[in-house]
Backbone as a ProteinNet text record, in pm:
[ID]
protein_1_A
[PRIMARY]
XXXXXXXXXXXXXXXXXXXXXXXXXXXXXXXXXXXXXXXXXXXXXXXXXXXXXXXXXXXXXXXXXXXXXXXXXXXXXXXXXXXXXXXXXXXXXXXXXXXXXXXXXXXXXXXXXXXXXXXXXXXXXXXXXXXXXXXXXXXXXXXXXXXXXXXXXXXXXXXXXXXXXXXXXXXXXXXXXXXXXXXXXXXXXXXXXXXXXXXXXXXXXXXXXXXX
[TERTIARY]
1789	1772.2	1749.2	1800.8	1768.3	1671.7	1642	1548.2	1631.8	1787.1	1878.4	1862.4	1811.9	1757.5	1652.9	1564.7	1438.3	1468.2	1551.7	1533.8	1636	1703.2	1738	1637.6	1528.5	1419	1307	1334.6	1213.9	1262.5	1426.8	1488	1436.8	1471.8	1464.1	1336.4	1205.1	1051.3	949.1	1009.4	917.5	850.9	958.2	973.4	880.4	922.1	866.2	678	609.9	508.9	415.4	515.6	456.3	350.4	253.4	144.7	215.5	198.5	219.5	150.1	123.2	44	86.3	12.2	68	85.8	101	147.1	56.7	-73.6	-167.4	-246	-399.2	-511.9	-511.5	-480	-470.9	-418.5	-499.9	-492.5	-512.5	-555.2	-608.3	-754.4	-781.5	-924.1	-962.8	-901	-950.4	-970.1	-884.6	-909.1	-972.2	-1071.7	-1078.8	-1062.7	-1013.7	-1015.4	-873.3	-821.5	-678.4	-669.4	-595.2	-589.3	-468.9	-417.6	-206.2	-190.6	-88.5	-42.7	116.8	132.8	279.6	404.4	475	570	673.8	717	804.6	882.6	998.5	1132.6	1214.7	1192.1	1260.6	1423.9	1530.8	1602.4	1651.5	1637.8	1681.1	1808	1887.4	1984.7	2069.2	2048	2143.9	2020.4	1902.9	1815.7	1857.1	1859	1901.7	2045.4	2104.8	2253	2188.1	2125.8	2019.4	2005.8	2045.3	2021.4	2106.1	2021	2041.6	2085.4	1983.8	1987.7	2128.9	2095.4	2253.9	2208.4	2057.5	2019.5	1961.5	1989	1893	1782.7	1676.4	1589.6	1445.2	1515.7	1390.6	1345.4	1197.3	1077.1	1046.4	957.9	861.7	669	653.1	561.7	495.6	309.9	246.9	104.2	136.2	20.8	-59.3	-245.1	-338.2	-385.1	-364.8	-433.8	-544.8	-616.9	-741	-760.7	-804.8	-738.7	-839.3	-901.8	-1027.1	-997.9	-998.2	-1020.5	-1198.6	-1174.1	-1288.8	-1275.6	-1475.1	-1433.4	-1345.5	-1303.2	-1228.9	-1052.7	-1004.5	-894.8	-838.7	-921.1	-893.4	-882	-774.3	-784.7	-752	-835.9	-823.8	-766.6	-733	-692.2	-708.3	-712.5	-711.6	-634.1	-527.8	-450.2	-434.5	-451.3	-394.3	-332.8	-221.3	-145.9	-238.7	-192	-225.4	-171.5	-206.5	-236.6	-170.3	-225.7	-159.8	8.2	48.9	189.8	277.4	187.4	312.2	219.5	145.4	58.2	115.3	242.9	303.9	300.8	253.8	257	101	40.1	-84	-51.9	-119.8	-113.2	-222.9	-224.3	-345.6	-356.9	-376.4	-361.4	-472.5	-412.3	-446.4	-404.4	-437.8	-375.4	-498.4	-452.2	-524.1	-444.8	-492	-397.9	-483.3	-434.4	-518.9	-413.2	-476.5	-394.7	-351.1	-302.5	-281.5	-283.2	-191.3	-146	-121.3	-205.4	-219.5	-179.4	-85.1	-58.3	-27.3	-35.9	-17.4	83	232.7	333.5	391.8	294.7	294.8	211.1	267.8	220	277.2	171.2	238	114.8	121.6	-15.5	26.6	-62.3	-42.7	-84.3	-7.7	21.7	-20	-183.4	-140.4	-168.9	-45.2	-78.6	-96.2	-122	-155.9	-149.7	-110.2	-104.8	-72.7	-116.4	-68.6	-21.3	44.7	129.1	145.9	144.3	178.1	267.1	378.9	443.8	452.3	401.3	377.5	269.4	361.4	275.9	358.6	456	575.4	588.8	554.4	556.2	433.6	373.6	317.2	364.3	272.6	336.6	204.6	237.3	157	235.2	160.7	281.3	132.2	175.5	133.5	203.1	164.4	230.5	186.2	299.8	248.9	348.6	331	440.2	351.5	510.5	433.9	512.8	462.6	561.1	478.8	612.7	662.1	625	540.2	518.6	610.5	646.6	679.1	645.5	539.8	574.9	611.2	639.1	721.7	697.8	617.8	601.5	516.3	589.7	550.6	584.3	666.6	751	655	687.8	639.9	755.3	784.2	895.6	834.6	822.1	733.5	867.7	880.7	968.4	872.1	902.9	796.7	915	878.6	946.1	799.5	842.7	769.7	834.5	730.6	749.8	622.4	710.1	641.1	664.3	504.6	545.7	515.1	591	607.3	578.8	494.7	470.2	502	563.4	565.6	580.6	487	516.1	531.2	640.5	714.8	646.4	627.6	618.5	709.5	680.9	826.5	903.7	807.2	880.1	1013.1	1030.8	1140.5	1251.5	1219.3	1335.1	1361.1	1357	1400.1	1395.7	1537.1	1593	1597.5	1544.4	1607.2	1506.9	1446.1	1350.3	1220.2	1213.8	1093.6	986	844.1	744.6	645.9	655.2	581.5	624.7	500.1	528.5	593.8	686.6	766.2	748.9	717.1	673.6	764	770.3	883.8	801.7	789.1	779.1	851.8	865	947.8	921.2	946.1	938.9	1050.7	1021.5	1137.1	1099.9	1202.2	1207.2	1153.6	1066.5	1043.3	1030.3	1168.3	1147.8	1187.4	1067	1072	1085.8	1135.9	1150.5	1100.5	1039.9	929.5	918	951.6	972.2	882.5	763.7	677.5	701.2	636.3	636.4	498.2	443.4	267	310.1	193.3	189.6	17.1	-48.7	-181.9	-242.9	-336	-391.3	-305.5	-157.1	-83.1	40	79.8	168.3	233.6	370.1	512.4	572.9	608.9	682.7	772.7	873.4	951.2	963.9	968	1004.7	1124.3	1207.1	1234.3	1226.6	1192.8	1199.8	1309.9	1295.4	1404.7	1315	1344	1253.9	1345.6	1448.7	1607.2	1690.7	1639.3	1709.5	1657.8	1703.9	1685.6	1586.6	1493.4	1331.9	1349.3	1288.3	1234.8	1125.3	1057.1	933.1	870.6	847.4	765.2	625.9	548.3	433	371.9	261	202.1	35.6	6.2	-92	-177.8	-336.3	-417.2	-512.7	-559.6	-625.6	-734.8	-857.2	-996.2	-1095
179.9	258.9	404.8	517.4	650.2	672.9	813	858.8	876.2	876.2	896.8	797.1	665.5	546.6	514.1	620.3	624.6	603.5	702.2	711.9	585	466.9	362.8	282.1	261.4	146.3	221.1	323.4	380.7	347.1	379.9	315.2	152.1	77.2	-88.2	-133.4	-93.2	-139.6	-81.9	61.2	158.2	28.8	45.7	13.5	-124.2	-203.9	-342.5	-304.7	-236	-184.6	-99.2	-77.7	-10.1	-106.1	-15	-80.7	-42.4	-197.4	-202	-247	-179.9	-178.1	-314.3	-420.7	-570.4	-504.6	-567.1	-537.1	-460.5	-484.6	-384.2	-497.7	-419.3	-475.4	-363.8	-265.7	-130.3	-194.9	-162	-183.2	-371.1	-435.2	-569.2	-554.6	-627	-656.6	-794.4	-836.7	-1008.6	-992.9	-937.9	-965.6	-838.9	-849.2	-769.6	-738.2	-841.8	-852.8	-971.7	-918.9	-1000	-1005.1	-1109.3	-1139.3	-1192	-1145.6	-1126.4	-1199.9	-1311.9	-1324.9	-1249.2	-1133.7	-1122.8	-1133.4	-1176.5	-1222.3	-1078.2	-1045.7	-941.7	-995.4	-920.2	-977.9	-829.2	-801.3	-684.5	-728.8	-668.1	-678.7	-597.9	-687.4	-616.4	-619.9	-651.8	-647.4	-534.7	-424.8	-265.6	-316.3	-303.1	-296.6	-357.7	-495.3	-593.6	-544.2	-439.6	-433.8	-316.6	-232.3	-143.8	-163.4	-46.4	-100	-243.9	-305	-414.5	-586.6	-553.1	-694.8	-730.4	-809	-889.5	-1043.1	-1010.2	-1140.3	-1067.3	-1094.2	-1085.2	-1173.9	-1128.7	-1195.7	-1143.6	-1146.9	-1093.4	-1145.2	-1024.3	-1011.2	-1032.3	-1147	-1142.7	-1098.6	-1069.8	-1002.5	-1059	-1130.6	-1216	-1124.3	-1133.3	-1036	-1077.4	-1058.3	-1079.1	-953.1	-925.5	-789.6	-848	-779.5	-828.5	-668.2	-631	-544.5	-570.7	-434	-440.1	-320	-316.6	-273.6	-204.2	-16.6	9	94.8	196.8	202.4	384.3	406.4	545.6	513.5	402.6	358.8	350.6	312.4	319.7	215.1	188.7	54	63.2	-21.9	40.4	-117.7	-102.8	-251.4	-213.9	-316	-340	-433.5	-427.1	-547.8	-563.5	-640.5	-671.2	-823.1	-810.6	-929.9	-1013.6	-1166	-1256.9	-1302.9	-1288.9	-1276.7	-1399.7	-1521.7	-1666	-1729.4	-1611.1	-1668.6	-1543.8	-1451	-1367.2	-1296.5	-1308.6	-1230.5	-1094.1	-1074.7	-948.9	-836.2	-893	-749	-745.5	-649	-616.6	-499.2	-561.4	-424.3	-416	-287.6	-300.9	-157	-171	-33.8	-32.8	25.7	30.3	114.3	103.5	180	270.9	341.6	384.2	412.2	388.6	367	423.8	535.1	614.5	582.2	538.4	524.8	605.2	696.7	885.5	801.2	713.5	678.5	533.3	489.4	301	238.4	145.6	154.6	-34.3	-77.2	-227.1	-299.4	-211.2	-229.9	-178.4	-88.3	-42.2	100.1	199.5	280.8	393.3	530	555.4	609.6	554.9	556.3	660.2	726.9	769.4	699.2	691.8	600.9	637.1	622	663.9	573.5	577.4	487.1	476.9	409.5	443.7	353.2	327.9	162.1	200.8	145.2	129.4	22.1	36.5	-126.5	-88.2	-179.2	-181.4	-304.2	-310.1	-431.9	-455.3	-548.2	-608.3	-463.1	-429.1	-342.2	-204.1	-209.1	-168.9	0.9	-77.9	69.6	34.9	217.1	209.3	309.3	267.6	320.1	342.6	491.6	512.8	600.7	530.7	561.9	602.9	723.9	755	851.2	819.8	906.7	865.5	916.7	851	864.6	750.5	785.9	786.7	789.5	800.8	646	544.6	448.2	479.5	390.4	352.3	255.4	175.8	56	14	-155.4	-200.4	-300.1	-379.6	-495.3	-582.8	-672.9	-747.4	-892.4	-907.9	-1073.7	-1057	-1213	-1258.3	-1190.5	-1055.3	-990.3	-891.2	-807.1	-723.3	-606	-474.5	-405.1	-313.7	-255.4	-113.3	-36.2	73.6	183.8	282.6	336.3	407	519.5	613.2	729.4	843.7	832.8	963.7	1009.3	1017.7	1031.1	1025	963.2	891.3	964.6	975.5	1070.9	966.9	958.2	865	904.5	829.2	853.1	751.3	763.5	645.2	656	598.2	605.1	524	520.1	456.7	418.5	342.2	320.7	362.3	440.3	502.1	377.6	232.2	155.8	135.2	151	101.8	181.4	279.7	377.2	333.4	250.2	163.8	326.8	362.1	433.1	620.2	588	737.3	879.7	817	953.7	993.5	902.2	959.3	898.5	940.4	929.4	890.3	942.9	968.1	880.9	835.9	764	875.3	822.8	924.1	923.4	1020.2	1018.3	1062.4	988.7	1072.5	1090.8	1175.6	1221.5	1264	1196.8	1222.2	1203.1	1276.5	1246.1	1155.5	1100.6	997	1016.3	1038.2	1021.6	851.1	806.4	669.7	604.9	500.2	446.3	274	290.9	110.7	62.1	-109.4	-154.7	-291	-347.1	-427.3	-491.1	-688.4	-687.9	-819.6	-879	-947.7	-1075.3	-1161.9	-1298.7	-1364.3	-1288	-1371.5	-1504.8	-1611.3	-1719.2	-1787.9	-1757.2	-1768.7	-1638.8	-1716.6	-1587.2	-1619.6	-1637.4	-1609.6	-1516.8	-1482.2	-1390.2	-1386.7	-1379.6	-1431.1	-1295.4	-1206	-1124.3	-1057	-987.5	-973.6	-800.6	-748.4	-581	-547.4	-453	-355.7	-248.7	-194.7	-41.3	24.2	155.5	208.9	332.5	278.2	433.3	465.8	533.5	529.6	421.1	293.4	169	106.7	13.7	-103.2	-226.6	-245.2	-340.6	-454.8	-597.2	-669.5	-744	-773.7	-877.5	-950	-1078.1	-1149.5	-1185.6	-1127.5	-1201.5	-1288	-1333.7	-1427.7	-1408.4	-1399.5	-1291.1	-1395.2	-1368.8	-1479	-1392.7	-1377.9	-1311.9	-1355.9	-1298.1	-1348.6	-1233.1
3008.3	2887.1	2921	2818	2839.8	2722.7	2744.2	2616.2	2479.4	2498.9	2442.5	2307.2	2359.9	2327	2221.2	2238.4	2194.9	1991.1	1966.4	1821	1734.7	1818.5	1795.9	1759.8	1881	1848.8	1801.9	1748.4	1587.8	1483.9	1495.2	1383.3	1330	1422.6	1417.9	1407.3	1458.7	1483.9	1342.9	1325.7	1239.4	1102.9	1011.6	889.9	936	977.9	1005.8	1046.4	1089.4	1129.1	983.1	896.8	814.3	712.5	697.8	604.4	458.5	381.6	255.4	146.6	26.2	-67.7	-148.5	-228.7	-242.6	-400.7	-489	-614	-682.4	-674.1	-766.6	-837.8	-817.6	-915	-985.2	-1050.5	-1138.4	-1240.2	-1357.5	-1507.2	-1515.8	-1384.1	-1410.3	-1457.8	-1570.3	-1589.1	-1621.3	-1585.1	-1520.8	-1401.7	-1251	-1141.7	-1094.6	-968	-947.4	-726.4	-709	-550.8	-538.9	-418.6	-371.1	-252.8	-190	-51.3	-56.2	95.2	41.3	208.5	215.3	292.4	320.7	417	404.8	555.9	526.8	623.3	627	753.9	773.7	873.7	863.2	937.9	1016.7	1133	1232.4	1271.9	1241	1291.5	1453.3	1507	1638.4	1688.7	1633.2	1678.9	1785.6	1705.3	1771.4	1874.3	1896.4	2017.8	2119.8	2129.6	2167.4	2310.7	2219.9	2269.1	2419.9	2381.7	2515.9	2658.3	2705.9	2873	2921.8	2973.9	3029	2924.7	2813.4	2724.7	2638	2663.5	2554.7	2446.4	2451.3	2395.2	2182.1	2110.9	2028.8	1978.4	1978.9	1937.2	1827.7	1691.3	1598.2	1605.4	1604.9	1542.6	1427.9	1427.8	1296.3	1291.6	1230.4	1171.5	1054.1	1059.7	952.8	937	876.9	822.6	674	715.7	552.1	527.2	419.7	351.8	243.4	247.2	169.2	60	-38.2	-156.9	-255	-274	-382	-488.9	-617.6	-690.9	-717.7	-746.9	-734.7	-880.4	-911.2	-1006.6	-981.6	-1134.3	-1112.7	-1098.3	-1123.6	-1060.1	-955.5	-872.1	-703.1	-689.5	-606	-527.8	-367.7	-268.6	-126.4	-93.4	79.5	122.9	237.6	287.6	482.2	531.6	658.6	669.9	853.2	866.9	1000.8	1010	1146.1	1148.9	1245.7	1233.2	1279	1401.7	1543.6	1650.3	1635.7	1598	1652.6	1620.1	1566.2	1549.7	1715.5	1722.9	1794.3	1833.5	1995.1	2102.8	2124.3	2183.4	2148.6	2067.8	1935	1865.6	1805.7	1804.8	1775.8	1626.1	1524.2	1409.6	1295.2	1289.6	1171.7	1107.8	929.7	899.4	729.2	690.9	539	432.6	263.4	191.9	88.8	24.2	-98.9	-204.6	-342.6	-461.7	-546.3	-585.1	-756.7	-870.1	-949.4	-1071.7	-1142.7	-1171.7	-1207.9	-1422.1	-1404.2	-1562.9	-1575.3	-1637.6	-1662.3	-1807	-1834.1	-1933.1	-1959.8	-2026.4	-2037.4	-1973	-2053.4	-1959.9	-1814.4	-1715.9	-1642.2	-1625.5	-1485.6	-1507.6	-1421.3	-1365.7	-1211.3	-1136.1	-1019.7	-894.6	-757.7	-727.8	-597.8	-464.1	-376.9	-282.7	-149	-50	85.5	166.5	299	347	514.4	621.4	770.6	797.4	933	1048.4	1164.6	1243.6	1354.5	1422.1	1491.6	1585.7	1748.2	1794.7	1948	1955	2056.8	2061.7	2205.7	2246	2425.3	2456.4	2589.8	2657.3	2656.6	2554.3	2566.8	2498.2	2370.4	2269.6	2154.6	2116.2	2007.1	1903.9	1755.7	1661.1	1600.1	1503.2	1430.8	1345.8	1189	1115.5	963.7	894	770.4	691.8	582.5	430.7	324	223.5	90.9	-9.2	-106.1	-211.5	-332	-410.8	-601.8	-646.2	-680.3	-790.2	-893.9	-967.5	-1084.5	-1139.5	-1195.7	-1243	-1369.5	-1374.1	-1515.4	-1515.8	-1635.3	-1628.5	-1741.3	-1696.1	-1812.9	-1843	-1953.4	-1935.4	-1808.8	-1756.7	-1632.1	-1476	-1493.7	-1379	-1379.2	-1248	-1232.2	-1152.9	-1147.9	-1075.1	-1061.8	-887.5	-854.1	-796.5	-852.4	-722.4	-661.3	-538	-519.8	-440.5	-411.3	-364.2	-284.4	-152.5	-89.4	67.5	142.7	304.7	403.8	507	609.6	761.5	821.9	925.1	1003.6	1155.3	1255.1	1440	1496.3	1617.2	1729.3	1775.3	1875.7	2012.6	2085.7	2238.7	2303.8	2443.9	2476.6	2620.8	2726.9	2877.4	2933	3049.2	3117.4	3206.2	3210.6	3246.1	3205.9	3093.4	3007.6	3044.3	3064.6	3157.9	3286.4	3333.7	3446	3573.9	3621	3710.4	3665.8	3526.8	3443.6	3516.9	3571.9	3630.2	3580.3	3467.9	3403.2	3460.9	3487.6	3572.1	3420.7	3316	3237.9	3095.1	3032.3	2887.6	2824.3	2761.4	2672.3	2495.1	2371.8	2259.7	2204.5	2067.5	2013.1	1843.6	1791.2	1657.8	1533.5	1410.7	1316.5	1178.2	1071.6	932.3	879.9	771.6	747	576.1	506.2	346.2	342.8	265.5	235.9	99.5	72.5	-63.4	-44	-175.9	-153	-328.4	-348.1	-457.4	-408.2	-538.9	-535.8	-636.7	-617.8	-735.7	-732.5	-838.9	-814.7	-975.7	-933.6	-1042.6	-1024.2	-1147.2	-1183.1	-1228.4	-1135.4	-1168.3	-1170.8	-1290	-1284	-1205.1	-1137.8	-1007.9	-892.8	-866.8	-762.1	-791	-715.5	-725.4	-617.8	-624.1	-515.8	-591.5	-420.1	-456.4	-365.6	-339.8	-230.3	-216.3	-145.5	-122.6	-41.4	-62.1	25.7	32.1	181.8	200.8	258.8	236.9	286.6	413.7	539.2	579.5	743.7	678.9	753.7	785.1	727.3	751	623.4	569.6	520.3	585.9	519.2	593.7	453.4	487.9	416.3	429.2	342.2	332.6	216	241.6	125.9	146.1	27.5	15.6	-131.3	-44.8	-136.7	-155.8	-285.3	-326.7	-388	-423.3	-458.2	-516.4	-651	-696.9	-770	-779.1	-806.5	-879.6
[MASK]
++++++++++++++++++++++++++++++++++++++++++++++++++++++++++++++++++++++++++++++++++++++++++++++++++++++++++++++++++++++++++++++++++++++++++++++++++++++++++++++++++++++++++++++++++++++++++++++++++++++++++++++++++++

């Protein structure tokens, strides 16, 4: 691999690493606390093709966020993934959510958010920003858009440069426009819902939400 390299597997790892906000306790007044199981899916493929490898093999990513409603319309969360499905990747971040405008059928919240990830011994990531969504809901649905930007850090082991000369971990830094759609189905106090982001690639994930 060269450094040439580097802004491929920011491309492919970033998005998958990013901390995400679960549907919202804002404008709930029945619930006031949630705990989110969510599943993420890395495509590695272009990676895969790098240097030496010819194998693909995605990454997945399990992660619990736990999510409290405070007063003032705040809602904060904390999330880290679960170690026993995948030793390799280490992550943990969190969000904050002001409600700017709350309305029965939706609303619109300001969005910030931070995480960090490490994967093996290999690379880390640290990733924050923030957006604005959109709330609607409907019936039993729920649909968030959100629109902002995400600034990105990641550093690399100069192992990974095999022969390239580099003596030194190598960093690479970048802003990325970030938008996501989000589309959720209340069922009692559960909630099943699926996202994608956009944060120079196309990302997906589902979670499953439990509210109290």
């Amino acid at each position: 691999m060269t450094v040439d390299d580097i802004p491929i597997i920011v491309r492919s790892f970033n998005s998958g690493f990013l901390a995400r906000a679960p549907i919202g306790l804002l404008g709930q007044d029945k619930y006031q606390t949630e705990i989110t199981f969510r599943h993420s899916y890395i495509n590695t493929s272009t990676v895969s093709k790098l240097g030496t490898g010819s194998q693909d093999h995605p990454v997945q990513v399990q992660e619990v966020l736990f999510s409290r409603q405070l007063p003032f319309d705040v809602e904060l969360g904390v999330q880290s993934n679960l170690t026993m499905f995948d030793r390799n990747i280490s992550t943990y971040g969190g969000y904050a959510r002001w409600g700017l405008w709350n309305l029965p059928w939706g609303g619109v919240s300001l969005l910030g958010l931070s995480s960090s990830a490490r994967y093996k011994s290999l690379m880390s990531a640290n990733l924050y920003g923030g957006s604005l969504l959109f709330d609607l809901k409907l019936w039993q649905l729920s649909v968030s858009l959100g629109t902002g930007l995400m600034r990105t850090t990641n550093s690399f082991e100069a192992s990974l440069f095999g022969t390239s000369g580099f003596a030194e971990n190598q960093t690479y830094a970048k802003s990325f426009a970030h938008q996501s759609v989000k589309v959720a189905y209340f069922m009692n106090q559960f909630v099943l819902s699926i996202q994608a982001d956009w944060l120079d690639r196309f990302f997906g994930s589902a979670e499953l939400s439990y509210l109290f």
